[in-house]
VMD Tcl script that draws the C-alpha trace (Angstrom):
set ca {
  {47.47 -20.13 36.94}
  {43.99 -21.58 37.13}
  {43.30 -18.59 39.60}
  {44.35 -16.37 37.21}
  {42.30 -17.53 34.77}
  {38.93 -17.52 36.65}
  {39.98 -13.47 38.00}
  {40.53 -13.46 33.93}
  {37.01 -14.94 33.48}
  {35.22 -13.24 35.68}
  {36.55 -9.91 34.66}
  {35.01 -10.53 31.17}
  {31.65 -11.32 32.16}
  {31.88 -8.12 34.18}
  {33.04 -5.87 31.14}
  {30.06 -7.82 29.04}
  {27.30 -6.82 32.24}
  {27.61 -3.30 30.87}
  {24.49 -1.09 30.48}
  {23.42 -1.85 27.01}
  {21.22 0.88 25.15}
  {18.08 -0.60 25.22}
  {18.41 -0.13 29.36}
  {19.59 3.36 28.84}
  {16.73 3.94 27.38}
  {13.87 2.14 29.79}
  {16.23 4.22 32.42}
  {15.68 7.19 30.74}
  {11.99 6.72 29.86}
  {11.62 6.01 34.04}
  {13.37 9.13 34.81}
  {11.56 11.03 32.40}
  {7.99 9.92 34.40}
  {9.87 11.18 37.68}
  {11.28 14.37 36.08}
  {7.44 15.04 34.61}
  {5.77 14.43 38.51}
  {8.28 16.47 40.21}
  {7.95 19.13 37.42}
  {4.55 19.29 36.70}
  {3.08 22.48 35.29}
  {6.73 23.98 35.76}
  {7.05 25.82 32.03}
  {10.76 26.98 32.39}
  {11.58 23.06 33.09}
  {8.29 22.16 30.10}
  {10.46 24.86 27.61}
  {13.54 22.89 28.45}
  {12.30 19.01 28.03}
  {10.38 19.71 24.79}
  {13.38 21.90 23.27}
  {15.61 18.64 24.40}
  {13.02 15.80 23.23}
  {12.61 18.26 19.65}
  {16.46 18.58 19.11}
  {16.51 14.77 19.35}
  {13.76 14.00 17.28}
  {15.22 16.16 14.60}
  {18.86 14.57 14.58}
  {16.66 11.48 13.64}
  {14.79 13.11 11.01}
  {18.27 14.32 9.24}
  {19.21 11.23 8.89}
  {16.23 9.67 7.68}
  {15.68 11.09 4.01}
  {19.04 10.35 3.32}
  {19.52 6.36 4.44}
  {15.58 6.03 2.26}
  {17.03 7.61 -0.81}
  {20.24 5.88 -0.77}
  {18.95 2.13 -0.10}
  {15.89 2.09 -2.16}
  {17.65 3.27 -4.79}
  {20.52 0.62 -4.43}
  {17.56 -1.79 -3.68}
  {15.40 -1.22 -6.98}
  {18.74 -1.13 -8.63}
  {19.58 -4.30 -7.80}
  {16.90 -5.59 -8.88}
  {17.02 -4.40 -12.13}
  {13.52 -5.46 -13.34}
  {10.99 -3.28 -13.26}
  {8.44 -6.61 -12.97}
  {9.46 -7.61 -9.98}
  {9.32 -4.13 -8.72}
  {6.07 -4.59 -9.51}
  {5.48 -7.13 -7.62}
  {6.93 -6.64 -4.85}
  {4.99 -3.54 -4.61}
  {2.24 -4.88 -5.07}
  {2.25 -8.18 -2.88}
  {3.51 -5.14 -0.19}
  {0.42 -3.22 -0.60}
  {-1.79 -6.06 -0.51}
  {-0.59 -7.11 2.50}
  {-0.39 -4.07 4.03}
  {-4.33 -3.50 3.62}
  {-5.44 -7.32 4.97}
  {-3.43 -6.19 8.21}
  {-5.04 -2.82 8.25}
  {-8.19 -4.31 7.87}
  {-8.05 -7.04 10.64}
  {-6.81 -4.15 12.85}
  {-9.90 -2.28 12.12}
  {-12.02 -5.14 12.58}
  {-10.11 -6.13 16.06}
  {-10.95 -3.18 17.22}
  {-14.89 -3.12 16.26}
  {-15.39 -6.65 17.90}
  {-13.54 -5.76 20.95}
  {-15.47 -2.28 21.44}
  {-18.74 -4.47 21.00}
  {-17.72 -6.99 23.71}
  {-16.19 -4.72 26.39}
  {-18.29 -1.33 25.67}
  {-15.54 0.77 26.84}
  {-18.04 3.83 26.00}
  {-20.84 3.42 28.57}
  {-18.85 4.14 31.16}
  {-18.36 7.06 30.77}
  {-20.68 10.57 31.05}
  {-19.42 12.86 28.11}
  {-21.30 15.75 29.94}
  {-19.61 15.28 33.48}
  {-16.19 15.41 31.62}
  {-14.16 18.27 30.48}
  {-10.54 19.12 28.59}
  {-8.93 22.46 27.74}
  {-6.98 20.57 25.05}
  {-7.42 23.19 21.81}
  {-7.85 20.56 18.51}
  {-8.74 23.14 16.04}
  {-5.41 22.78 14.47}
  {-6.81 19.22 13.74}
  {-10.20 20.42 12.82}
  {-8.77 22.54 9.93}
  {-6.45 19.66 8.62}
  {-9.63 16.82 8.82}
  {-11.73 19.43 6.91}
  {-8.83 19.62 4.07}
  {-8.30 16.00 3.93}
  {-11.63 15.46 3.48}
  {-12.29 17.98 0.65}
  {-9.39 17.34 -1.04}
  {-10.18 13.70 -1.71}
  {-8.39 10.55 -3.08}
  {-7.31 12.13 -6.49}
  {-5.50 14.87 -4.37}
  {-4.07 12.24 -2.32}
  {-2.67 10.26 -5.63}
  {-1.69 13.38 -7.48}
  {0.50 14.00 -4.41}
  {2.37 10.87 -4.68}
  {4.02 12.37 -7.97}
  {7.29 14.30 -6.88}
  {7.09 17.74 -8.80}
  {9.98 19.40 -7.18}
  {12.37 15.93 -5.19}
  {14.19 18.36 -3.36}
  {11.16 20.49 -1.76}
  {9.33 17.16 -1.31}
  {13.00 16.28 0.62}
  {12.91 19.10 2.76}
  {9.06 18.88 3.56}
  {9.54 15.21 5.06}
  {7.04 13.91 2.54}
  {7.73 10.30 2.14}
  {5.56 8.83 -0.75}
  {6.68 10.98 -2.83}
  {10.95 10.19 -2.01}
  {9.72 6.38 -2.72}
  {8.21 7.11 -5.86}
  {11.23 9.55 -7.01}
  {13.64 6.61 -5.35}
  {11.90 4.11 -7.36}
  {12.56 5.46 -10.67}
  {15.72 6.63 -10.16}
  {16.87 3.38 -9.32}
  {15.39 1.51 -12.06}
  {17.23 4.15 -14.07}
  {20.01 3.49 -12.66}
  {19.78 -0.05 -13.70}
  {18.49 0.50 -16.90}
  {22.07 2.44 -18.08}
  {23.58 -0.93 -17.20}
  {27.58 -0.16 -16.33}
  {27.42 3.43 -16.12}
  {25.09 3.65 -13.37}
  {27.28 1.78 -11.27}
  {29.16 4.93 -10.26}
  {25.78 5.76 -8.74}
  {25.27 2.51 -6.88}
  {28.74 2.75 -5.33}
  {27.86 6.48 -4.65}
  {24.72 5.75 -2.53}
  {26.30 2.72 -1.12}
  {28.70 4.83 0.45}
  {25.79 7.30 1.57}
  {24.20 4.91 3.35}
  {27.05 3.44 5.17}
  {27.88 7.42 6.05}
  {24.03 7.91 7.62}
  {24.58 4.68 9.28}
  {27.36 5.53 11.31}
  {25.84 8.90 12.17}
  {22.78 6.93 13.37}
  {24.96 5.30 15.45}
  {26.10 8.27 17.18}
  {22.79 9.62 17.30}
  {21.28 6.78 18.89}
  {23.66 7.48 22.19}
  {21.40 10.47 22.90}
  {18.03 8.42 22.89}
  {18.17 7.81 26.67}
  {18.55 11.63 26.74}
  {15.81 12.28 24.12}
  {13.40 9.50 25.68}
  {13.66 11.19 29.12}
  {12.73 14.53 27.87}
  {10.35 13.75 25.46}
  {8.42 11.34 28.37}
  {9.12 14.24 30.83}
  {7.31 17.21 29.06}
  {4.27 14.83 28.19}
  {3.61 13.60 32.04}
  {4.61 17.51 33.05}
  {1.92 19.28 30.78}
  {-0.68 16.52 31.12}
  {-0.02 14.75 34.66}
  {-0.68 11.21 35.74}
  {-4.23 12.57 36.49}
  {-5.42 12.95 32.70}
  {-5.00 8.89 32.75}
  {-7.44 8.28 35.24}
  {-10.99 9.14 34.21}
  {-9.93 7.10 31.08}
  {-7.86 4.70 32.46}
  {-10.17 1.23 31.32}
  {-10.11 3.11 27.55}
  {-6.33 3.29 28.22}
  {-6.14 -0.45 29.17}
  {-8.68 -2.03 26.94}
  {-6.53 -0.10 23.68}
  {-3.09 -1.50 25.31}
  {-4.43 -5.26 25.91}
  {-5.94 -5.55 22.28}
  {-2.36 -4.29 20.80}
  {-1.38 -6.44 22.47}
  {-3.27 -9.74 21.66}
  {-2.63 -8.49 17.82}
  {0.68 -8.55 18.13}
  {1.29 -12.12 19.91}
  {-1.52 -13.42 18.11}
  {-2.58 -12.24 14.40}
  {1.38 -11.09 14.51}
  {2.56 -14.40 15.66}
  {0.17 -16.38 13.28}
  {1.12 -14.48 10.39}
  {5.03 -15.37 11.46}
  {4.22 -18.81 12.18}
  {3.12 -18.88 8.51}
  {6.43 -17.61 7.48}
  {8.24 -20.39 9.83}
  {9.99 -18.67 11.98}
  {9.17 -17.29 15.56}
  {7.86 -14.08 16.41}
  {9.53 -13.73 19.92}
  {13.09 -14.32 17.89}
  {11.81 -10.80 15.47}
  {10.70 -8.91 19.05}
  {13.75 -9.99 20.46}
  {15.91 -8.37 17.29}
  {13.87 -5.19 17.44}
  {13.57 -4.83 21.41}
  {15.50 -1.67 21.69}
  {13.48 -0.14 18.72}
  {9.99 -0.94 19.98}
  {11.26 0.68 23.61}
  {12.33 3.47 21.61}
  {9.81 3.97 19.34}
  {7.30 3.87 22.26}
  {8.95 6.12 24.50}
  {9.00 9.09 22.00}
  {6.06 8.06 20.39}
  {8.13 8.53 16.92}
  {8.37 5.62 14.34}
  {10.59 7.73 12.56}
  {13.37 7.84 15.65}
  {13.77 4.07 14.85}
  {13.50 3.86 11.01}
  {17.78 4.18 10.38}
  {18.04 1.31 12.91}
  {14.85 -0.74 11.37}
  {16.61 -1.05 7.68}
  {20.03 -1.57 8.94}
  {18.70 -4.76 11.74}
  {16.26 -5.91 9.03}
  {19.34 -6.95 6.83}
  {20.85 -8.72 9.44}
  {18.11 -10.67 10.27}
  {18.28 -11.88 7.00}
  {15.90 -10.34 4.78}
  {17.21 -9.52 1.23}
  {18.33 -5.57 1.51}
  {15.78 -4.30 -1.59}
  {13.40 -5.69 0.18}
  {13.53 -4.08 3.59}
  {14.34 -0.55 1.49}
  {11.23 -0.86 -0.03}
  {9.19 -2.35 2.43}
  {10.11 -0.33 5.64}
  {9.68 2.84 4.33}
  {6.15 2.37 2.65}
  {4.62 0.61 5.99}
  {5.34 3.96 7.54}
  {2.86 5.15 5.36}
  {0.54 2.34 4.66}
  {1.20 -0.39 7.16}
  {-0.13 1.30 10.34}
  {-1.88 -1.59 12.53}
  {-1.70 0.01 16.01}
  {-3.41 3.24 14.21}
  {-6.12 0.99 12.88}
  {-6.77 -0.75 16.36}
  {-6.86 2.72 17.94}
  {-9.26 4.62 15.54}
  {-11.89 1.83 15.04}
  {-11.86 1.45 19.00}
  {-12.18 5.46 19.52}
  {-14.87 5.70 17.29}
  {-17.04 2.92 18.36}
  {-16.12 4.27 22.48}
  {-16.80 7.75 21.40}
  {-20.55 6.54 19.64}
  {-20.98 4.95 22.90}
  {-20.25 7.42 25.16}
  {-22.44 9.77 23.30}
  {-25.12 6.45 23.40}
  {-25.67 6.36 19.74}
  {-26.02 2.77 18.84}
  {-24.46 1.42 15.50}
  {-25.89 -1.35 13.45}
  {-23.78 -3.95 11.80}
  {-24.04 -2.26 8.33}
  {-22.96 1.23 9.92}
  {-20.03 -0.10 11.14}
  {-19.14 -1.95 8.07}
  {-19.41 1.94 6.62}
  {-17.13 3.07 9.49}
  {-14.67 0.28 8.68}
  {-15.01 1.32 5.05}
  {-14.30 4.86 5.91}
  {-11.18 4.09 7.90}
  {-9.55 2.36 5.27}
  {-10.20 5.25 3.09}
  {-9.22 7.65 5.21}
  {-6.32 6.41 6.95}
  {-4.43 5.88 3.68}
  {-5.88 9.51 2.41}
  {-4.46 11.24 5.72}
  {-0.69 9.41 5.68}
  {2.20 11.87 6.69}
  {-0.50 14.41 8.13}
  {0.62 15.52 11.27}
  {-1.16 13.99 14.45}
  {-2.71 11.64 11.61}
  {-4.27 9.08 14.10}
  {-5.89 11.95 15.67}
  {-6.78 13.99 12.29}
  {-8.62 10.62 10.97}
  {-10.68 10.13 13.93}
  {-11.94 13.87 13.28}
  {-12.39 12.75 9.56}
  {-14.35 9.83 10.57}
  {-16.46 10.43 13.71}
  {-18.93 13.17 11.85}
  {-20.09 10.06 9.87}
  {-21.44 8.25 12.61}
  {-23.20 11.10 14.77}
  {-20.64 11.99 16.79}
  {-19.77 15.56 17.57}
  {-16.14 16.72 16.62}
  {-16.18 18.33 19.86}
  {-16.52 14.69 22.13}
  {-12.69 14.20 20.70}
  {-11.69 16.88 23.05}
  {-12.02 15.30 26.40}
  {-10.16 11.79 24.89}
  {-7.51 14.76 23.08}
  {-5.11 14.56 26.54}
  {-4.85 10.89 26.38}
  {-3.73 10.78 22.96}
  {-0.12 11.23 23.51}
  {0.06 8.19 26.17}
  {-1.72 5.93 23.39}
  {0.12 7.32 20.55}
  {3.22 5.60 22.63}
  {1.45 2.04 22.39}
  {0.35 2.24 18.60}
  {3.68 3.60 17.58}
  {5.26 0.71 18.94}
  {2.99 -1.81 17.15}
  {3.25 0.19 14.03}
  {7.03 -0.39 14.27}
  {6.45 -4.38 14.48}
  {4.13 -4.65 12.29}
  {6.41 -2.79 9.34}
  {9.56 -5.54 10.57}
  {7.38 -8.34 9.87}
  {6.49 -7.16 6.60}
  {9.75 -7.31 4.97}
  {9.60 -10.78 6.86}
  {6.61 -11.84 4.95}
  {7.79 -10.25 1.59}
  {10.97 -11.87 2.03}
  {9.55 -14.93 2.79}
  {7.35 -14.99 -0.52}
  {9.64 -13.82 -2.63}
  {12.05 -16.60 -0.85}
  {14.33 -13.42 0.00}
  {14.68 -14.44 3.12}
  {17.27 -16.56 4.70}
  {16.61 -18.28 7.98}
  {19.89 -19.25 8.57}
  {21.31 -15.94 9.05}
  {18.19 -15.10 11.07}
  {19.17 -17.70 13.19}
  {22.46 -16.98 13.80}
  {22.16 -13.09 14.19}
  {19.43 -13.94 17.00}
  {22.04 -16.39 18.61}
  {24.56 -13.49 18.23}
  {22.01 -11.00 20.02}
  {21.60 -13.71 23.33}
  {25.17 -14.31 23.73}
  {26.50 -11.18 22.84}
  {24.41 -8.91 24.30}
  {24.65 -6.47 21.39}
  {22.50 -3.77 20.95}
}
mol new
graphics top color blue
foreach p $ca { graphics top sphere $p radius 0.5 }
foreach p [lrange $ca 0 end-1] q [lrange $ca 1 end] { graphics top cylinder $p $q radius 0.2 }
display resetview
């Protein structure tokens, strides 16, 4: 009998040793590297892993629009009061610019210290990457200005803004639809149950979906390393690093002070979120992990209007590794191009890239289209982005990531100060994630 049991025993810790996702995907993301070397240049197999990696990434994007609607408007429903809406929204955006700003900052004082820029000869270097498409969208942004950029928030047609992908304006519809749901008192409840339902629909599809990521990662990692090659790292490789290392002292340390403010450890949020950050880095899409983001949010414990609200505006607003990356560009590029910058001109640049990062928000290649934006001011030719324009991809992978933490300790922090959050449950679903190995 006792044998029995042990065979019994052992059998279970064998059937809980499976693969779980998040090492589907790191698989993935390594065969996608080896798939990229062996095919390098190869545009039948390029054709292939960028139709696969683009199929993916729109499965993810069907669902998105959808699970945003239907929680923020349950969310703001359940609040019910349109002054802690308020609030809320306000104590969101607040917070959303003092982490911006320290990004931007972080990345001034550490491209002061290391001078990433001097070594490297702008004239030696060359790239046949074509950034006129971003040329064209930096000169719009900037003549459009911020009263374009407000104006835009307001949803004139819900359903084109819907189909377009444009998220402000979904919030701002969202919003008032669900304090008008609240405001009809019983009869809107048909419409609560409605979107409840919606939302546990797009959640199980998400589900599904999120069996292909290993799939989607290895395609989307393959194409990039098989049109650019290992070789594009190299002449910038200390850029590369330097970028990397201070995302990653932001995160484990402004990150993990703001958390240790909020009581509660940052490794326990990383540890909740580990299969989204791999994700999110490996196809270099926040948007791939938003579906999962709300849904784990909740679990951890943070009330579920918050996280609706909260999650989708930081993909707008709340975009730290952006802000590390641009402020760091900028200064390498000024460098490279020896143009020296006094304090008060980068106070200007760190001026401008608040301005224009929250002007630019849901532009395509955004990080990339505020650099353009932003560079002119300083001296530096729009041209000197081409030869850092093949890199951008592998750094995009690193900022998306920290993008993705930054908007899951948000609702965190909102939570926390609007006492939203419970710890207990925190506790217990981050005790369910170590001995249960779920995904």
């Amino acid at each position: 009998m006792q044998l029995q049991k042990r065979v019994g025993i052992l059998v279970k810790r064998k059937l809980k040793l499976r693969v779980t996702l998040g090492w589907q995907i790191v698989i993935g993301l390594f065969l996608g590297i080896i798939l990229g070397i062996i095919f390098y240049q190869n545009k039948t197999a390029i054709t292939a892993m960028q139709s696969i990696g683009t199929m993916f990434i729109g499965l993810i994007q069907m669902i998105v629009m959808p699970i945003v609607v239907s929680c923020l408007t349950v969310g703001i429903a359940s609040m019910g009061d349109i002054r802690k809406v308020g609030r809320i929204g306000g104590k969101t955006l607040v917070y959303f610019e003092v982490m911006t700003t320290i990004a931007i900052i972080l990345g001034l004082i550490i491209g002061n210290i290391f001078h990433p820029g001097t070594l490297i000869d702008v004239h030696q270097m060359h790239s046949s990457m074509d950034i006129s498409q971003y040329v064209s969208t930096a000169q719009h942004s900037k003549n459009t200005g911020i009263w374009s950029t407000l104006i835009g928030l307001i949803p004139t047609n819900i359903f084109g803004s819907l189909s377009k992908g444009d998220m402000m304006p979904v919030i701002v519809f969202s919003v008032f639809f669900g304090l008008g749901t609240a405001a009809i008192g019983e009869k809107g409840q048909i419409i609560v149950d409605f979107m409840n339902a919606v939302s546990q629909v797009m959640f199980k599809i998400t589900n599904w979906v999120m069996h292909l990521a290993p799939i989607g990662v290895c395609a989307l990692i393959g194409v990039t390393i098989a049109e650019l090659g290992i070789k594009a790292l190299i002449p910038l490789s200390y850029f590369v690093i330097l970028v990397y290392l201070t995302m990653i002292f932001f995160v484990l340390v402004v990150m993990g002070f703001v958390a240790k403010l909020c009581h509660f450890k940052l490794s326990s949020l990383l540890l909740v979120i580990k299969n989204e950050i791999v994700l999110a880095f490996s196809t270099a899409s926040s948007e791939a992990v938003m579906p999962k983001m709300i849904q784990k949010m909740d679990n951890f414990g943070v009330s579920p209007s918050i996280v609706s609200f909260v999650i989708p505006t930081g993909y707008t607003f709340n975009l730290d590794g952006s802000a590390i990356y641009q402020s760091l560009a900028a200064l390498f590029l000024a460098q490279a191009y020896g143009i020296h910058l006094s304090i008060g001109q980068q106070i200007t640049l760190a001026v401008v890239l608040m301005i224009t990062s929250k002007g630019m928000a849901g532009v395509p290649g955004a990080s990339f289209v505020v650099l353009l934006a932003t560079v002119s001011t300083i001296g530096v030719p729009m041209s000197g982005l081409t030869f850092i324009a093949g890199i951008d991809r592998f750094i995009d992978m690193g900022r998306t990531a920290v993008n993705v933490v930054g908007n899951s300790l948000a609702t965190v922090v909102i939570g926390t100060s609007e006492h939203e959050f419970n710890h207990q449950k925190a506790t217990n679903y981050v005790h369910k994630i170590k001995t249960e190995k779920i995904s």
